[in-house]
C-alpha positions in Angstrom: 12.8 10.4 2.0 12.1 6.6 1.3 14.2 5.9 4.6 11.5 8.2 6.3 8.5 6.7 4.4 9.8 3.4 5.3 10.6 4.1 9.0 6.6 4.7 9.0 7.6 8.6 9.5 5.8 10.4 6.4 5.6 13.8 7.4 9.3 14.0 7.3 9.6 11.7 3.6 7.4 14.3 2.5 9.7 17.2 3.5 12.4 15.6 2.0 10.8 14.5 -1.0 9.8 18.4 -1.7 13.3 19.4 -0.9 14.6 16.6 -3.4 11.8 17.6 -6.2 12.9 21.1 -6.2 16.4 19.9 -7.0 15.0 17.8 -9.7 12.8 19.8 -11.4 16.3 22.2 -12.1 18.0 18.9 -13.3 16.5 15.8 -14.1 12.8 15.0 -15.7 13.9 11.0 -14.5 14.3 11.5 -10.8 11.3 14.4 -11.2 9.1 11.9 -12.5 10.6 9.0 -10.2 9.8 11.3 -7.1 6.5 12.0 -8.4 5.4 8.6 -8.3 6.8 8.3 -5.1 4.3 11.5 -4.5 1.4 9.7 -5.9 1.8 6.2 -3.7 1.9 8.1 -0.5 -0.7 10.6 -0.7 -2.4 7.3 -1.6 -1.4 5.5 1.6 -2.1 8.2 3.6 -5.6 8.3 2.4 -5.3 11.2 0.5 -7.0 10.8 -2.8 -7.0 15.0 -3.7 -3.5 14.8 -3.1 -2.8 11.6 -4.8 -5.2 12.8 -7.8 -3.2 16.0 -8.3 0.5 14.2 -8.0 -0.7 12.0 -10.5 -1.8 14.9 -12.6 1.5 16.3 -12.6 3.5 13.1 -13.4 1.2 12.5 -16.5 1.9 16.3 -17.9 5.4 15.6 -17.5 5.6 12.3 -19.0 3.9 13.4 -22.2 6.0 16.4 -22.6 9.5 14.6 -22.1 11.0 11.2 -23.4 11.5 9.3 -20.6 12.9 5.6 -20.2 10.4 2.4 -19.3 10.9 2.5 -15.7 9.6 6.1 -15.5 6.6 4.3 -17.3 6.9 1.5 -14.9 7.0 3.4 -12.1 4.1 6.1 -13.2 2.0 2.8 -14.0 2.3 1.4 -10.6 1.1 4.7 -8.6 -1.6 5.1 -10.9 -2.7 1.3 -10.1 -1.7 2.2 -5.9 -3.7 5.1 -6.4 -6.9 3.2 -8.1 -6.4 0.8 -5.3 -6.9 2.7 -2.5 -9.5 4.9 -4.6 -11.5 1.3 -4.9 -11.2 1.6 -8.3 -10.1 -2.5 -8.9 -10.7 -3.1 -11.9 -8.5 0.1 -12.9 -5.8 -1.0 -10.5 -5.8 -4.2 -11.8 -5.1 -2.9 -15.6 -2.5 -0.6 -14.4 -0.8 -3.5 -12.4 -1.1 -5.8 -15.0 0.6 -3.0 -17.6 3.1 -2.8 -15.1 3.9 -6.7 -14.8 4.4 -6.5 -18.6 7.0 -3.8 -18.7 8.4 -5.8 -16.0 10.7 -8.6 -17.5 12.6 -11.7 -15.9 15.6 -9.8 -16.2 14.7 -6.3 -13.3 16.1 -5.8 -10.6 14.9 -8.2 -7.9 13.5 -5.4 -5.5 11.4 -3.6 -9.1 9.9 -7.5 -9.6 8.5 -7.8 -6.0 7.2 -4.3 -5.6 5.1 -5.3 -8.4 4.3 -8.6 -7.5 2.8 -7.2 -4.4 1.1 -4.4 -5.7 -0.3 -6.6 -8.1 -1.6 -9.6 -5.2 -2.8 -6.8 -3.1 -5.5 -5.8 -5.8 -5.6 -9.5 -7.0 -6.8 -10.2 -3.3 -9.4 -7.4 -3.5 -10.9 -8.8 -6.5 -11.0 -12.2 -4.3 -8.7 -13.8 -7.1 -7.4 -15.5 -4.0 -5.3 -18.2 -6.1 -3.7 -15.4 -8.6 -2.3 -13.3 -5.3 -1.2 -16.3 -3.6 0.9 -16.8 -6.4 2.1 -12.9 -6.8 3.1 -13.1 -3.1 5.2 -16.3 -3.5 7.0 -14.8 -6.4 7.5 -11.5 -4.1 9.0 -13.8 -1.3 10.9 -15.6 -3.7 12.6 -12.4 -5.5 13.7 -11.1 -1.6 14.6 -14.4 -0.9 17.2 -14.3 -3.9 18.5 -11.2 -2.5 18.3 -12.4 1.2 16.1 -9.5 2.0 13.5 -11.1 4.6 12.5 -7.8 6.3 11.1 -6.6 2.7 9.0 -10.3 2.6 7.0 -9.5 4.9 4.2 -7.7 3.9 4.4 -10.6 1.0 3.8 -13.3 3.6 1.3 -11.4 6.0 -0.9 -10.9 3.1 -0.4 -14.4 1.9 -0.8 -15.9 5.3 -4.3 -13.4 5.7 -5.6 -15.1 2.7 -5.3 -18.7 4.4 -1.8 -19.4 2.1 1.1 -20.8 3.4 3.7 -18.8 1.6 6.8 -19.7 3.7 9.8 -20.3 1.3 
């Protein structure tokens, strides 16, 4: 499903997503609350804020009713601050994002770090905090960088460079 989402090919992440929820929901609360979030962010990129709404409802009843570890939390937070985003609800987006960036240590995985960072720029940059995204988008490049990820930089950059930065590394 993320291969598909990522390929630009949603209909079909969706299909497997469902397919993989199912399995989940039988199995594991963590990957049903991981795939969930996914859920959320893509109803949200598609423009779908009924369907984003209701994906978000779901992942909340399921987080209060099971004990789940901080990267559940994480990831819950940063649809909920995608979903505000595209809603045009900034200054909620920017308090999810910023909850987010505090669950999110030094020590994360490189990849968990960026897609924060770049979450967090994107609704910096709406709030024209220009100099606060800049600096989000660097870190983003920086953390793929690390990992030698370049393809991943990119939409870290193209924001960057669309705000007049020069965030080459």
């Amino acid at each position: 499903g993320e291969v598909m989402r990522r390929q630009g090919r949603y209909g079909q992440a969706l299909s497997w997503w469902d397919r993989s929820l199912r399995i989940a929901a039988e199995y594991s609360a963590y990957d049903e609350a991981l795939l969930m979030a996914s859920f959320v962010r893509l109803y949200s990129y598609l423009g779908d804020q009924a369907g984003a709404a209701a994906w978000r409802s779901r992942l909340v009843q399921l987080l209060a009713r099971t004990k789940l570890p901080k990267d559940c939390q994480r990831q819950a937070l940063l649809a909920a601050a995608v979903q505000a985003y595209y809603a045009g609800e900034l200054p909620s987006a920017l308090t999810y994002a910023e909850q987010v960036r505090q669950l999110t240590g030094p020590g994360e995985i490189l990849t968990v770090r960026a897609d924060v960072l770049i979450v967090l720029g994107h609704v910096q940059a709406a709030l024209q905090q220009a100099t606060a995204a800049a600096a989000n988008y660097t870190d983003a490049i920086a953390c793929y960088t690390k990992i030698g990820n370049q393809p991943e930089a990119t939409e870290a950059q193209a924001m960057g460079c669309s705000s007049g930065q020069d965030l080459t590394p």
